[in-house]
C-alpha positions in Angstrom: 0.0 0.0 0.0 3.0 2.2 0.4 3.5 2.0 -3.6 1.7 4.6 -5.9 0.2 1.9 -8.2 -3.6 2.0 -10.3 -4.6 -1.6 -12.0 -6.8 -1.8 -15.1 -8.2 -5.1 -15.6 -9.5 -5.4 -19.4 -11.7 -8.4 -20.2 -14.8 -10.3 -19.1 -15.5 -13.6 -17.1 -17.5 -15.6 -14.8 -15.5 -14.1 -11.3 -15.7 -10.4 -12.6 -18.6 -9.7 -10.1 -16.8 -11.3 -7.3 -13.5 -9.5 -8.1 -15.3 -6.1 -7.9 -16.7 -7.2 -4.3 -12.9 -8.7 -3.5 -11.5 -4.9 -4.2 -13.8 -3.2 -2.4 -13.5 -5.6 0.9 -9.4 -4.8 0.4 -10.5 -1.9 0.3 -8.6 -1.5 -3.1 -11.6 -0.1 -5.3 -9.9 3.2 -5.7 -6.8 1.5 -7.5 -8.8 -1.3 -9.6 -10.6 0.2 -12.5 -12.8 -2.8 -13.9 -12.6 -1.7 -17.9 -14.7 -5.2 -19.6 -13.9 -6.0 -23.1 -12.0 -3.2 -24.8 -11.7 -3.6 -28.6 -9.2 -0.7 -28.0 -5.9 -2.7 -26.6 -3.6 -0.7 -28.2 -4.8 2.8 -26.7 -5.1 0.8 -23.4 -1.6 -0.9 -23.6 -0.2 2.8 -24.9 -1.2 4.3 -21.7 -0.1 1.6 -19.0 3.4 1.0 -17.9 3.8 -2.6 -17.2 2.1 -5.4 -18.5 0.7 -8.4 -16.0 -0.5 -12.2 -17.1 -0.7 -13.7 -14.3 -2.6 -17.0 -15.6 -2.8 -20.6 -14.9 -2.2 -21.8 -18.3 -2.0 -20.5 -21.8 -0.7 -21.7 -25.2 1.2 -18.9 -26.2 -0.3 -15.4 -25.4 -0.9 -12.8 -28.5 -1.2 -10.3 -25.4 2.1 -10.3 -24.5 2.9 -10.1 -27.7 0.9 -6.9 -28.4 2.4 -5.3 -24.7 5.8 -5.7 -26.2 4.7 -3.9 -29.3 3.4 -1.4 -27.1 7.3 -1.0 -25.7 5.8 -2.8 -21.9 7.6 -4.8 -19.7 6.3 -7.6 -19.2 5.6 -9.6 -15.4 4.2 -12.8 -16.7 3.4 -16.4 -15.0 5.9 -18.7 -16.5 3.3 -21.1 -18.0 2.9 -22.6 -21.3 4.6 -20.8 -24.3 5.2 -17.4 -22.3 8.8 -17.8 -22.0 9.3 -18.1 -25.9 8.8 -14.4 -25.8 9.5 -13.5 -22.4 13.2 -13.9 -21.2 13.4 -13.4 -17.1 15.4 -9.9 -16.1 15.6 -8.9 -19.8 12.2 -8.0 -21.0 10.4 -8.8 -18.3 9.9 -11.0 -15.2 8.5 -14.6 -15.1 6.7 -15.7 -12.1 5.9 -19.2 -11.0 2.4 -20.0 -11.3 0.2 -19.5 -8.4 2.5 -17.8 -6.2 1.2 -14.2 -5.0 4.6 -13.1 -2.9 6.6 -13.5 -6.4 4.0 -11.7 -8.5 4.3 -9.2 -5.5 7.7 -9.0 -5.7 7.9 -8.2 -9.4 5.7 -5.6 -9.6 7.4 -3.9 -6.3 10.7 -4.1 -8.2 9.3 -2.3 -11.4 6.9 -0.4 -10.1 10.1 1.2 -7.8 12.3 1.2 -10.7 10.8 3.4 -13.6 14.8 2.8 -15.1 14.3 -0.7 -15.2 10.5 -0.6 -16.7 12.4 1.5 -19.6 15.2 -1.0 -20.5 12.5 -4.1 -20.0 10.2 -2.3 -22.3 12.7 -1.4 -24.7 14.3 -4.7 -24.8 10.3 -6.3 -25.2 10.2 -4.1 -28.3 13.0 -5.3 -29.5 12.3 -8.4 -29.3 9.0 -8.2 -30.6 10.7 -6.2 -33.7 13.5 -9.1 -34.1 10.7 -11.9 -33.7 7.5 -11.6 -33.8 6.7 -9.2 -36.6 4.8 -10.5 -39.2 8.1 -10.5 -42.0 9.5 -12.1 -39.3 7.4 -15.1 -38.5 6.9 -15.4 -42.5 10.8 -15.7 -42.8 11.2 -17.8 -39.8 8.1 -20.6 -41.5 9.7 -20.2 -44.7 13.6 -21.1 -43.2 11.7 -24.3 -41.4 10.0 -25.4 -44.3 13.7 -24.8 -46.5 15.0 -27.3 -43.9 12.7 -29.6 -44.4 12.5 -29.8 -48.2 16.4 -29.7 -48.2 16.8 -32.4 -45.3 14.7 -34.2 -47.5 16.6 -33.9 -50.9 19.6 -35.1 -48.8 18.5 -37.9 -47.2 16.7 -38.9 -50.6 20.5 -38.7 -52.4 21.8 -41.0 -49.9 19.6 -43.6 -50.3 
């Protein structure tokens, strides 16, 4: 509480009721601003300074992917395919799942540290640039599917 800090929750689901109540009850509802589905993520992500996934499972997030376009550091639990795009104390921070004190901890660290928010969200920019552009991923398919058809043409001239 000793932190200047405001949380904007964007989306929808089945516990968005209850998680109003919870933040009033903390007595948080001044901090929490409870936005719904935004079909605006860009302007959203444009005006935050860090970006927080703190789920229980994922595939591999487009959101974190858009935050790093956005130039956002990124505090992220390190589930699924998160940590293709996040690296730990470069572009952000990876958490273990379900543990609270850690995804405390992070967001202490960059919330006190606006030099460190800039480097992470420089460096998730970068990395979005370098990787996840679309020129990118279209270069990156094509160099898997060379491999492929030229693995193939050699193992075919051996036999």
């Amino acid at each position: 509480r000793d932190l200047e800090w405001g949380l904007d929750l964007v989306g929808e689901g089945p516990l968005e009721h209850e998680t109003t109540r919870l933040a009033r009850v903390l007595g948080l509802a001044d901090r929490v601003r409870f936005l719904g589905y935004r079909s605006d993520p860009a302007e959203i992500l444009g005006a935050s300074q860090v970006f927080v996934l703190s789920s229980r499972s994922e595939g591999f997030p487009r959101s974190i992917l858009e935050a790093m376009r956005a130039g956002l550091p990124v505090v992220a639990s390190d589930v699924g395919g998160v940590s293709e795009a996040v690296s730990h104390g470069v572009n952000g921070l990876l958490i273990p799942c379900h543990d609270a004190a850690a995804l405390t901890a992070a967001l202490a660290n960059l919330i006190r540290n606006a030099r460190t928010r800039q480097l992470f969200g420089a460096a998730a920019r970068q990395t979005y640039d370098a990787h996840f552009t679309l020129n990118a991923m279209v270069q990156k398919t094509l160099a898997v599917y060379d491999n492929v058809v030229l693995g193939t043409a050699k193992s075919t001239k051996v036999q």
